[in-house]
C-alpha positions as CSV (number, residue, x, y, z in Angstrom):
1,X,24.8,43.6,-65.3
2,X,27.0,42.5,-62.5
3,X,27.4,38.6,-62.0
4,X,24.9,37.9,-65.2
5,X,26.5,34.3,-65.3
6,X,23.6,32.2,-65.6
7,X,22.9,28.5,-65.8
8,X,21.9,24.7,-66.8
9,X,19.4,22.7,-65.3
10,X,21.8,19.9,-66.2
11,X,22.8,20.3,-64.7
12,X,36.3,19.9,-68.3
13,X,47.3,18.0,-70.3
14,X,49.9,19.2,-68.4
15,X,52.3,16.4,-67.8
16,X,53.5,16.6,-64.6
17,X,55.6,14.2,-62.4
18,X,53.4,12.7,-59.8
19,X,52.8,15.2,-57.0
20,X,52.5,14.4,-53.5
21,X,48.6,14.5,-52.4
22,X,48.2,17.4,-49.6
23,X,46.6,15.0,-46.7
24,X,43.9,17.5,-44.1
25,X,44.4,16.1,-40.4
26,X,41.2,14.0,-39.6
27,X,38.3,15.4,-37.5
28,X,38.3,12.8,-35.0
29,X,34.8,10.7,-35.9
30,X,35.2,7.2,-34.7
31,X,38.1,5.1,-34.3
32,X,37.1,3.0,-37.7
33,X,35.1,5.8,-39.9
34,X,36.3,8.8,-41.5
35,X,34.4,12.4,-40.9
36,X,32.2,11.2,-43.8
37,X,31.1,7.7,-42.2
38,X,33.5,5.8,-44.7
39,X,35.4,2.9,-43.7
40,X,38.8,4.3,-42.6
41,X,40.9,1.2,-43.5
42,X,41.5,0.1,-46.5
43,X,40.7,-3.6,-47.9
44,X,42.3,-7.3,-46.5
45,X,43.6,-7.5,-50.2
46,X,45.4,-4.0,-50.2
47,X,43.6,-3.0,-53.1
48,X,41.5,-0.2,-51.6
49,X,44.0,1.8,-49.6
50,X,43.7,3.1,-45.7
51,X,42.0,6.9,-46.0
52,X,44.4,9.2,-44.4
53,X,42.5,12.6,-45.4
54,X,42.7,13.4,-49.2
55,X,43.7,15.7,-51.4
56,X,42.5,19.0,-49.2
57,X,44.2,21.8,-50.9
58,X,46.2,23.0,-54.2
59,X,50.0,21.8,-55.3
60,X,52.4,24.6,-54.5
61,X,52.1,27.3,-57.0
62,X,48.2,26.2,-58.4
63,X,46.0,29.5,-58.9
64,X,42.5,29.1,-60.7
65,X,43.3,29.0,-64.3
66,X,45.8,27.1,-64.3
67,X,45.6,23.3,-65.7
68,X,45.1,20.7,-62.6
69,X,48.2,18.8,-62.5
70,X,47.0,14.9,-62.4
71,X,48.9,13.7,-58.9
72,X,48.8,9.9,-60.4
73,X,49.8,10.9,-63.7
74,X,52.6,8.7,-64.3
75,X,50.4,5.3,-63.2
76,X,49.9,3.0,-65.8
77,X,46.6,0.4,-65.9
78,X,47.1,-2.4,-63.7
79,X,44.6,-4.2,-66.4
80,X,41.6,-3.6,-68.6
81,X,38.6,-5.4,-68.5
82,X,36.8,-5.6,-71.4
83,X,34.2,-7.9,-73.2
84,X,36.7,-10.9,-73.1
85,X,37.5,-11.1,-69.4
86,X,34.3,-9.1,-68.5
87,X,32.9,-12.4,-66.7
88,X,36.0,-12.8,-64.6
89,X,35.5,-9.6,-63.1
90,X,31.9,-9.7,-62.8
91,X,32.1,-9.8,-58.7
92,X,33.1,-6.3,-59.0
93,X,30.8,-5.0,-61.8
94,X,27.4,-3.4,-61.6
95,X,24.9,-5.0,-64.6
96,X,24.9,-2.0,-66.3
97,X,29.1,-1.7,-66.5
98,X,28.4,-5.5,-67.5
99,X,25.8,-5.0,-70.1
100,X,28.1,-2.4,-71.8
101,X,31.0,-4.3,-72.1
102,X,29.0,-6.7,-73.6
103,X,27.0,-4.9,-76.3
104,X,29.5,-1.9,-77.5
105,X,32.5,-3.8,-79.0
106,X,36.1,-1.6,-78.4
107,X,34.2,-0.7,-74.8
108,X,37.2,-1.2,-72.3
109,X,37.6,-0.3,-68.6
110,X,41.3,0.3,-67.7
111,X,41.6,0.2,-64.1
112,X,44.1,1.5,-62.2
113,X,45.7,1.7,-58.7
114,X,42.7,2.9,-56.3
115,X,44.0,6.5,-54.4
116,X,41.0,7.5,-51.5
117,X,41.7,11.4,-52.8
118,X,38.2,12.8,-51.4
119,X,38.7,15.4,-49.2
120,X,36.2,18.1,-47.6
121,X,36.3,21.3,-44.8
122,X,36.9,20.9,-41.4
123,X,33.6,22.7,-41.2
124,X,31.7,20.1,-43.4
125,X,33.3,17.6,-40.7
126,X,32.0,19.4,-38.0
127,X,28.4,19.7,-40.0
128,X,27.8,16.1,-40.5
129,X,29.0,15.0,-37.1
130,X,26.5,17.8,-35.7
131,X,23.8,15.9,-38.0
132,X,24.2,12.4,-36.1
133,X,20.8,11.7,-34.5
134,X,19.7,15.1,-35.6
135,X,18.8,14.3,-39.0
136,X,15.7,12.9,-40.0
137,X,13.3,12.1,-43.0
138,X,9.6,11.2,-43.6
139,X,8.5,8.1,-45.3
140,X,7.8,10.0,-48.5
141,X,11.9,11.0,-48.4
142,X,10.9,14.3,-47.0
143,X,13.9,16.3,-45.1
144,X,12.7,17.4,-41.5
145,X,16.2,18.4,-39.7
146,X,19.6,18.6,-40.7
147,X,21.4,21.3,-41.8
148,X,25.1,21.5,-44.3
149,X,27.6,18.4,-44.1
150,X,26.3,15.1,-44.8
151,X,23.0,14.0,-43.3
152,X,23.4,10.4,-42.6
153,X,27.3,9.4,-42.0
154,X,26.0,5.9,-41.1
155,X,22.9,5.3,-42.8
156,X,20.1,2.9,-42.0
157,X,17.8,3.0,-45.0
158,X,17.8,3.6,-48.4
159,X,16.7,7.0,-48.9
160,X,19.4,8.4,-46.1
161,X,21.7,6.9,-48.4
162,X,20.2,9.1,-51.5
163,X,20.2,12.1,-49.2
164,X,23.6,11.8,-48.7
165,X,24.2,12.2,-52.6
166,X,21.5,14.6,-53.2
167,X,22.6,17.5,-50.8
168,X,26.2,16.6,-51.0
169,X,29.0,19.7,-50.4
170,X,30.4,20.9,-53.9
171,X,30.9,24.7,-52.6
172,X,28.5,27.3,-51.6
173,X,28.4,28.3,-54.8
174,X,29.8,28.1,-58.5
175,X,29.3,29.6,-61.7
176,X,31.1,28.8,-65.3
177,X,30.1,27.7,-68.6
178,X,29.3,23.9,-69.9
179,X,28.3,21.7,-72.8
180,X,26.1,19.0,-73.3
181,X,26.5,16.7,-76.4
182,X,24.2,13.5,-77.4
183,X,25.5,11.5,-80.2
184,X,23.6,11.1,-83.6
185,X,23.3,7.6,-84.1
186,X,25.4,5.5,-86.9
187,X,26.7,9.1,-88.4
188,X,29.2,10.3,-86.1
189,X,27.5,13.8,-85.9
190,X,26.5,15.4,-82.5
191,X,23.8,17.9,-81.1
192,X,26.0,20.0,-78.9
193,X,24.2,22.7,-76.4
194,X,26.5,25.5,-75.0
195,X,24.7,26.7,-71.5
196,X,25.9,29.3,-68.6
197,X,25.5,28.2,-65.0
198,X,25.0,29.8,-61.6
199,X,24.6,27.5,-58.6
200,X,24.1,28.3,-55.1
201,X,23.7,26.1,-52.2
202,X,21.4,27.4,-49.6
203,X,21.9,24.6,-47.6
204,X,25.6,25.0,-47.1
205,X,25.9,28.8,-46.7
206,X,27.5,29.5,-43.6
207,X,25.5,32.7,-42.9
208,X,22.1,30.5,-43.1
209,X,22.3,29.3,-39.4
210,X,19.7,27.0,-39.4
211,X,17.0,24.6,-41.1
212,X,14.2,27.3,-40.7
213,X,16.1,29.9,-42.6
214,X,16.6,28.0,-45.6
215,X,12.8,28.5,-46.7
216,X,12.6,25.4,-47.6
217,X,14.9,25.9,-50.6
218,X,18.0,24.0,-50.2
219,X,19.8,25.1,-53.5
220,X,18.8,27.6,-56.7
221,X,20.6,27.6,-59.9
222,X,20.1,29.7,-63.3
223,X,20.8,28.6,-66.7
224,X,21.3,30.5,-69.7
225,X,21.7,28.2,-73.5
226,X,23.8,30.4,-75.4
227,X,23.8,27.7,-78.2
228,X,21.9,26.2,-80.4
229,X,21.1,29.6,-82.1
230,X,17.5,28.2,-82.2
231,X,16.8,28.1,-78.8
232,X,19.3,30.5,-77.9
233,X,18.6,33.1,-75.0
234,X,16.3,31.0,-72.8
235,X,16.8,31.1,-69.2
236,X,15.4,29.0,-66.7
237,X,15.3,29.1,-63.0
238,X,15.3,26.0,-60.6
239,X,14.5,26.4,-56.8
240,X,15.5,23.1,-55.0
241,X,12.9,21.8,-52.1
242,X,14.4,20.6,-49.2
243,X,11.1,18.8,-48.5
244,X,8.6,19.6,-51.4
245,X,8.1,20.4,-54.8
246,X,10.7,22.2,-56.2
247,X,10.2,25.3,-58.0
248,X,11.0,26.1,-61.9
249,X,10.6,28.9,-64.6
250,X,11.7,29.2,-67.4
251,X,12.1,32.9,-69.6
252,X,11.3,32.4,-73.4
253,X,12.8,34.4,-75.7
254,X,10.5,34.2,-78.4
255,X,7.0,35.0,-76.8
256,X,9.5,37.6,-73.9
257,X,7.8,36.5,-70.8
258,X,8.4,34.0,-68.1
259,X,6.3,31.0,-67.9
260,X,6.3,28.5,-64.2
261,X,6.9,25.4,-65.2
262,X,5.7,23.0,-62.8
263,X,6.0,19.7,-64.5
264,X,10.0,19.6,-65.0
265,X,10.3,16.5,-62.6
266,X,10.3,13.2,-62.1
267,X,10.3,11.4,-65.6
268,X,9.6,14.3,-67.9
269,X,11.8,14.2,-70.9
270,X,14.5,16.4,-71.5
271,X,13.6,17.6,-74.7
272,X,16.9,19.6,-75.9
273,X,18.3,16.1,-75.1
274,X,16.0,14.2,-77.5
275,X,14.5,12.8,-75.0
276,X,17.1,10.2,-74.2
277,X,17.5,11.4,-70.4
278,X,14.6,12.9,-68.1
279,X,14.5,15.3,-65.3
280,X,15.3,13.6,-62.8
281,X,18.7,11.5,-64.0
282,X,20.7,15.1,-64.5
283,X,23.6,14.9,-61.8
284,X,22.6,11.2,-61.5
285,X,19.7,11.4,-59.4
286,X,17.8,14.8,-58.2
287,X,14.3,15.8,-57.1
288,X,12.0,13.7,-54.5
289,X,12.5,10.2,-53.3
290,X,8.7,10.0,-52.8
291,X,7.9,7.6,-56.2
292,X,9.8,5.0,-54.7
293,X,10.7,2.7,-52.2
294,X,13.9,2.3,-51.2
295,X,15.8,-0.5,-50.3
296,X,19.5,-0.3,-48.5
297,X,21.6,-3.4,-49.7
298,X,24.9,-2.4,-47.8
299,X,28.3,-1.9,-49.5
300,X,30.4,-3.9,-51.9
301,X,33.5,-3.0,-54.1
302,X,33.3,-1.6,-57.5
303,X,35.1,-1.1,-60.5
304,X,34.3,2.9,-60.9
305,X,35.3,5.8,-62.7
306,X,37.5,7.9,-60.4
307,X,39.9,10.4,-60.3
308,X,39.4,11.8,-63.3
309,X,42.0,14.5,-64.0
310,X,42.8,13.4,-67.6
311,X,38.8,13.1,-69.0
312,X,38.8,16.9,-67.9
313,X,42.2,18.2,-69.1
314,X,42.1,21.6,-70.7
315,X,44.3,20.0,-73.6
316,X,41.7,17.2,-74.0
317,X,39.1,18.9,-76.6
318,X,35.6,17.6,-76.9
319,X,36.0,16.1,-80.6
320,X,38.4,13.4,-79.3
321,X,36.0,12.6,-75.9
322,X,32.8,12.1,-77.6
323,X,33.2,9.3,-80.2
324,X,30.3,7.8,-81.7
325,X,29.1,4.6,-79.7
326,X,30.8,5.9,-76.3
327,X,33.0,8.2,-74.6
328,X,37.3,7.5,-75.7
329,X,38.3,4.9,-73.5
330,X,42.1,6.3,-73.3
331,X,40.6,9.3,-71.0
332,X,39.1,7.2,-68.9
333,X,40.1,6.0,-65.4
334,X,38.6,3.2,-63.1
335,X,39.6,2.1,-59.4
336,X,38.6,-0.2,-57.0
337,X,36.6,1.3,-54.6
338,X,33.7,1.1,-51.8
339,X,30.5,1.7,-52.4
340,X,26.7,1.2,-51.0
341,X,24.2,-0.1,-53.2
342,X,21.1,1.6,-53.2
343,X,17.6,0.1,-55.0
344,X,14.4,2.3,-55.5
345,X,11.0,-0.2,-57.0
346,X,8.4,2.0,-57.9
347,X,5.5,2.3,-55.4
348,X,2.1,0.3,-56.3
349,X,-0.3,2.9,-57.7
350,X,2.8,5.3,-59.2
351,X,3.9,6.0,-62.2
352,X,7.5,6.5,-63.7
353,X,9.3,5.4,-67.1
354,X,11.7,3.3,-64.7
355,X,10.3,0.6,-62.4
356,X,13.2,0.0,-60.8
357,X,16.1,2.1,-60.3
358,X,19.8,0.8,-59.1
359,X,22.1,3.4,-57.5
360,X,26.2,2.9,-56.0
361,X,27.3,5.6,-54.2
362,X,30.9,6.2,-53.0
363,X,31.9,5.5,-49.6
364,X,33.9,8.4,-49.4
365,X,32.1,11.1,-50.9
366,X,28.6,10.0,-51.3
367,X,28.5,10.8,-54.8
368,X,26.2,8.3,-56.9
369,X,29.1,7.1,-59.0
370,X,27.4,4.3,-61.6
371,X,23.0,3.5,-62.2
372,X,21.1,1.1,-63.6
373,X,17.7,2.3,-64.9
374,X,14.8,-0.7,-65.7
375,X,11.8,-0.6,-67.9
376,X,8.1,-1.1,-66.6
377,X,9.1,-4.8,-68.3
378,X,11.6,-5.4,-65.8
379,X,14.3,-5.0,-68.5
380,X,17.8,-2.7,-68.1
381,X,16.7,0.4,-70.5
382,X,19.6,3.1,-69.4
383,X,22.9,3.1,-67.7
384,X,24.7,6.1,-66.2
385,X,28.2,6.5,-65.3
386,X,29.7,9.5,-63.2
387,X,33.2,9.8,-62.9
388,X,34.3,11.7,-59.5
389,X,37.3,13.9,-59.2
390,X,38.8,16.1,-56.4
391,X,38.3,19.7,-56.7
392,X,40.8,20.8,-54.3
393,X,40.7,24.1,-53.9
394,X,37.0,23.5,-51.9
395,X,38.3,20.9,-51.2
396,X,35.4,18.5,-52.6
397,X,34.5,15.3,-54.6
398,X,32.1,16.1,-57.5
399,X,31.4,14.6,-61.2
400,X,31.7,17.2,-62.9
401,X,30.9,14.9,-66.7
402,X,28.0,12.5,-66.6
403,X,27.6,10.0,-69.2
404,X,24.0,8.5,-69.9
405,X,23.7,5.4,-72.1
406,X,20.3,4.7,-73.7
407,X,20.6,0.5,-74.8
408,X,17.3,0.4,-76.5
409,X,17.8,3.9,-78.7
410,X,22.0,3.0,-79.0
411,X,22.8,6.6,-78.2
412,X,24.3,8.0,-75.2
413,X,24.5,11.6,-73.8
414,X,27.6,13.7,-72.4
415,X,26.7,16.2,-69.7
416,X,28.4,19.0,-68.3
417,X,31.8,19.2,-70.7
418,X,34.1,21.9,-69.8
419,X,37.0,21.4,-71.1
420,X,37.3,24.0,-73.6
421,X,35.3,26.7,-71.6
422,X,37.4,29.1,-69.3
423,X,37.8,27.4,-66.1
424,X,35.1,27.0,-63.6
425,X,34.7,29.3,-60.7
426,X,33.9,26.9,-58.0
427,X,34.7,29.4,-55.4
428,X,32.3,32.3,-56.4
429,X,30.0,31.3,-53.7
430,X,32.3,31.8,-51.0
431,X,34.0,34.5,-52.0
432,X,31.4,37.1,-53.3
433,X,31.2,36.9,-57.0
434,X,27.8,35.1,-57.1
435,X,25.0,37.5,-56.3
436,X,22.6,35.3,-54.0
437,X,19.5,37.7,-54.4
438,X,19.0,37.0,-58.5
439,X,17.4,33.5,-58.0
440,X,13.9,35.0,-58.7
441,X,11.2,34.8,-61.8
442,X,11.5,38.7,-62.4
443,X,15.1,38.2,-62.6
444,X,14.6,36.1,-65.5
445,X,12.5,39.1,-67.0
446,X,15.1,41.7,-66.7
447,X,17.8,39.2,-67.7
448,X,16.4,38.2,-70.8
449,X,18.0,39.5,-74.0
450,X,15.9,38.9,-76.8
């Protein structure tokens, strides 16, 4: 069957000489914000550079397939932080970065000169700047207007903030194969689940003119696990709401028949994950807003992981990534940048495993970059980390690995590993090979295999 790539809910080295970034020309916003609603200059220190447009297409002679030459390949760490000096860098360290360093010994952070490589369409520009004073939300989090870019260039609450990350641009559409690995603990073993994904975003198609068309569904994916054998040959379905429920089936193999499953949300476990991450931390934060209130603390700089070329190297295999305790540190990269700080607290009379809920999102891309996730006890339970890297031939900022440390259960999970996959088709939405009329539950019937 044509275009049978199908998905994960959850929702990879070449050394090169450093290669001179390809900057886009500006759509003029305001004289001291970028397109996006970042800051345009850089930092009184010099350590966070000026933004003068990103990485916005391809090195001469790139064609998808090819390994992504790492533009600041030849930079060496301008220092590490690690358990010893944590303290003295603690100004620009979330509590969850903090608590890490602390607990995991051999845990470093080696940061880096900071590059502002985010980069996205002239026509994304021209979306968000359309969006100013157009753009609104209910106090439940609900979307009532806007349509593709980024909502809320210059946010005023909380939840526009979130919004920003949740219907971020990564492409119309993409389709590729992924891993997700969760550590055993104390015996060096992992569970490792091999899943096909097909994304499409509704809400930045071109040919969906306007809010109205969307149907209230603001972006579908299908996902296929290939492997474990055991639960090999499910499918499931997800339909995004813009401002609602969102939609989910899910094709079992074993009884052949498609079952709605209207409870994968919120704080429901992620079984296949051992439970150590629920439904609503895949791709850092997704779903409603409406369990929480949400409080806009403003920006401050950040030690986070960025520009991540080397932890997704097609020579870097997944054996040397995932180490026992933590991800290898000598594939890791950190930089100094902007970012807003963003706290949910649960809403009296609601429930959810995390009371509180601490999010820092990028300036420049609006990608939630780093969480903190607190117990009904008021205690720090789970920390994520999201590294972001440029996918320039969108152009785009994504995370395209997640990392999600459990403290209590010592056990972390790896999301969305692909470096030993073929590469990633992150164009397929845009240029045809996605077929945007499968995203239905009697797809899933003809689709299944066993």
């Amino acid at each position: 069957m044509k275009h049978l790539a199908l998905i994960a809910a959850l929702g990879i080295a070449v050394s090169a000489k450093a290669l001179s970034p390809v900057h886009a020309e500006p759509v003029a916003s305001s004289a001291n914000l970028t397109p996006v609603g970042a800051e345009r200059m850089g930092n009184a220190e010099g350590t966070i550079p000026e933004w003068t447009g990103g990485i916005s297409a391809p090195p001469a002679g790139w064609k998808h397939g090819d390994s992504r030459p790492d533009p600041y390949g030849d930079e060496k760490p301008l220092f590490v932080i690690d358990a010893s000096n944590a303290d003295a860098h603690a100004a620009k360290l979330s509590a969850g970065q903090l608590a890490i360093l602390k607990r995991y010994d051999g845990y470093t952070m080696p940061v880096y000169p900071s590059h502002r490589s985010c980069a996205y369409p002239g026509s994304v520009y021209e979306a968000t700047k359309a969006n100013t004073g157009i753009a609104r939300i209910d106090e439940d989090g609900k979307l009532l207007a806007g349509k593709g870019g980024f909502l809320f260039p210059e946010p005023q609450t909380g939840a526009e903030a979130v919004w920003n990350h949740l219907i971020r641009y990564q492409g119309v559409g993409s389709t590729g194969r992924l891993i997700t690995a969760s550590p055993k603990k104390n015996s060096g073993n992992f569970s490792i689940g091999l899943l096909e994904r097909t994304s499409y975003s509704r809400f930045h198609d071109p040919e969906r003119a306007s809010f109205a068309a969307m149907e209230n569904v603001g972006g579908e994916q299908i996902t296929e696990i290939l492997s474990p054998n055991q639960i090999a040959g499910s499918l499931m379905l997800i339909r995004e709401a813009v401002n609602g429920d969102r939609e989910t089936w899910r094709y079992m193999p074993g009884q052949r028949r498609v079952r709605r499953l209207p409870d994968f949300r919120y704080d429901n476990p992620i079984t296949e994950l051992d439970g150590l991450i629920v439904a609503d931390q895949a791709n850092m934060f997704n779903g409603q807003l409406d369990r929480y209130d949400w409080t806009l603390h403003g920006k401050q700089e950040l030690y986070i992981a960025y520009n991540d070329w080397k932890l997704n190297d097609k020579s870097v295999s997944y054996a040397h990534i995932l180490q026992p305790r933590f991800p290898a540190r000598d594939v890791m990269r950190y930089e100094l940048h902007r970012v807003w700080k963003t706290e949910g607290t649960l809403r009296a009379g609601l429930r959810h495993l995390y009371n509180r809920r601490v999010f820092y999102s990028d300036e420049d891309s609006w990608i939630i970059a780093a969480t903190e996730l607190y117990d009904g006890r008021g205690e720090l339970w789970r920390v994520q980390e999201g590294p972001i890297g440029v996918i320039w031939e969108l152009p785009a900022c994504i995370n395209r690995v997640q990392f999600h440390f459990d403290l209590n259960a010592d056990r972390y999970v790896a999301a969305q590993l692909r470096n030993e996959e073929r590469p990633y088709d992150y164009l397929a939405g845009q240029e045809g090979r996605i077929d945007k009329t499968v995203f239905m539950p009697d797809y899933l019937r003809l689709a299944g295999r066993r």
